[in-house]
C-alpha positions in Angstrom: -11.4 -2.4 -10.6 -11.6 -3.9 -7.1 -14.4 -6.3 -6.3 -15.2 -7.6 -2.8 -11.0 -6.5 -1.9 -9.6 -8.0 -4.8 -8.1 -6.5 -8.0 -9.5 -7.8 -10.9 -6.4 -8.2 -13.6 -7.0 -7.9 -16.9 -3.6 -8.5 -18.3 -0.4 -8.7 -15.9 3.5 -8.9 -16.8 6.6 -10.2 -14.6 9.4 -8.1 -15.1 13.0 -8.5 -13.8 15.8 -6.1 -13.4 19.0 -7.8 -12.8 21.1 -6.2 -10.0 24.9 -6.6 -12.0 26.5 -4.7 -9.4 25.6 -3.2 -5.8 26.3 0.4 -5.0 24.6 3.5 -3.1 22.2 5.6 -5.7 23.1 3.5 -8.5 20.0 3.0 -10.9 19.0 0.5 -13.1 16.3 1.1 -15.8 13.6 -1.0 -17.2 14.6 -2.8 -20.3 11.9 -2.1 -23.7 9.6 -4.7 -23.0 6.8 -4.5 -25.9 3.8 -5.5 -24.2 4.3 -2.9 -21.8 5.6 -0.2 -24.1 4.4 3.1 -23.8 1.1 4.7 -24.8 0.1 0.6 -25.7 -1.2 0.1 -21.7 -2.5 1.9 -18.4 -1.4 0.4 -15.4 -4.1 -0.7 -12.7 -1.3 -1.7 -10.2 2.1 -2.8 -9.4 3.5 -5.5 -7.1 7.2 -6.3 -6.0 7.5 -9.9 -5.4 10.6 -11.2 -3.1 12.6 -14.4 -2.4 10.1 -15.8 0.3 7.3 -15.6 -2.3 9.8 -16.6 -5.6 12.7 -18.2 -5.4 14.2 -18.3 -8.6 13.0 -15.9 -11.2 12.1 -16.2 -14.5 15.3 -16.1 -16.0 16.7 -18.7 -13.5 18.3 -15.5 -11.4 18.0 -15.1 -7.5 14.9 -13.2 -6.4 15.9 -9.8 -4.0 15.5 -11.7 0.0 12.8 -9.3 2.3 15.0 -8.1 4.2 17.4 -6.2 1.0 13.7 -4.6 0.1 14.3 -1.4 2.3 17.4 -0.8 0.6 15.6 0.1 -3.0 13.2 2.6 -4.2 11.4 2.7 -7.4 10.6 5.9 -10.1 7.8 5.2 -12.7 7.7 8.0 -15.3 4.5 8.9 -16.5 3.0 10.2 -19.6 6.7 11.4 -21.8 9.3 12.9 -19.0 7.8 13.3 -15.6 8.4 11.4 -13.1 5.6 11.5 -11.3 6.0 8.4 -8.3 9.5 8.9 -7.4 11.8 7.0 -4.7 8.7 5.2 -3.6 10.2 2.5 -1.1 9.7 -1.2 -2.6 9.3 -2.6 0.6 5.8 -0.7 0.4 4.6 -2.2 -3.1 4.9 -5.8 -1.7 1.4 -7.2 -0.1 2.7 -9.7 2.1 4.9 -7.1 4.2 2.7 -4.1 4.5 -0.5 -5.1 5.5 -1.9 -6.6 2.1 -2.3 -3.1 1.0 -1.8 -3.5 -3.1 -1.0 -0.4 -4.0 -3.3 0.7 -7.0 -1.9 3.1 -9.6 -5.6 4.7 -11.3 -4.5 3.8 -15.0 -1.1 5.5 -15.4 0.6 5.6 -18.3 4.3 4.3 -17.5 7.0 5.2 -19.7 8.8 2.1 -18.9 12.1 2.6 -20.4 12.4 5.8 -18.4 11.4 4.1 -14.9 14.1 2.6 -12.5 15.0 0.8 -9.5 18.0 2.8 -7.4 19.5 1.5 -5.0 19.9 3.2 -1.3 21.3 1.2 0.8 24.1 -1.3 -0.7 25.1 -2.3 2.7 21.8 -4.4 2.3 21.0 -4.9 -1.4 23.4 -7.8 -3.2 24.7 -8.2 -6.6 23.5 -11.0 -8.7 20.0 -10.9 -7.3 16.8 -9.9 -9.3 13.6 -8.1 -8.8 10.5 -8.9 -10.0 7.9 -6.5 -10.5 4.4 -7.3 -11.7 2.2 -5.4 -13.5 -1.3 -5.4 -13.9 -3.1 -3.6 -16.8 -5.4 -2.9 -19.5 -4.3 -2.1 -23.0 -5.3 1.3 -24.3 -5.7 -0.1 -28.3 -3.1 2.4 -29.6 -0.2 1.0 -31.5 3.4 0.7 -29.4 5.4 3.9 -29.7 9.4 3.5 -29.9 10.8 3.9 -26.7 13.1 7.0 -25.6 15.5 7.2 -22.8 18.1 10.1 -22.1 21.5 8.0 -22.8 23.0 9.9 -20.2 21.2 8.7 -17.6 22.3 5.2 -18.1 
């Protein structure tokens, strides 16, 4: 819900994806993270965050610089299989760098464990950094579903 231009957050997660490596259309998927497993939430909206707003992340790992940000996309399955937001440009889900648009998702249901991060442009993106993505959302009171992933895709 937005009030007066602001997002009102009921619940909101930081999660990091570890970039091990660095090559063109390589992907790397969400880990299972049980507060935002499948079928438990809908997701209001999602933010990339990058080292000018984060230094360090959670895990004590290098947060992605601006400027490697044009050089990923994201996927977000919804519902079971589809993957209905796909190769959306990160650069665009970060406030500070496109306008202050926050980029609301109308209560999706993300299969996490089925949504990635690939990598376009490894000329720009480094190993070893990390990107954080936050998620603000609503739990949907059903109990967390096991999550499923086609292993080869991995």
């Amino acid at each position: 819900m937005i009030i007066g231009g602001s997002l009102l957050t009921n619940k909101f997660y930081l999660a990091e994806i570890n970039l091990a490596t660095s090559s063109a259309n390589q992907r790397y998927y969400f880990a299972d993270i049980p507060t935002l497993r499948y079928g438990t939430i809908t997701v209001e909206s999602v933010n990339i965050f990058n080292a000018s707003q984060l230094s360090l992340s959670p895990a004590g790992a290098t947060v992605i610089p601006v400027t490697a940000l044009p050089g990923l996309t994201i996927t977000f399955c919804i519902e079971d299989q589809e993957e209905s937001i796909y190769n959306m440009v990160t650069y665009d889900l970060n406030p500070s760098l496109n306008g202050g648009m926050l980029r609301l998702f109308d209560n999706l249901k993300i299969n996490l464990v089925k949504s990635f991060i690939t990598i376009t442009n490894s000329a720009i993106v480094t190993a070893t950094h990390s990107v954080l993505v936050g998620f603000h959302y609503k739990p949907t009171g059903r109990a967390a579903q096991s999550p499923t992933r086609n292993p080869s895709t991995y």
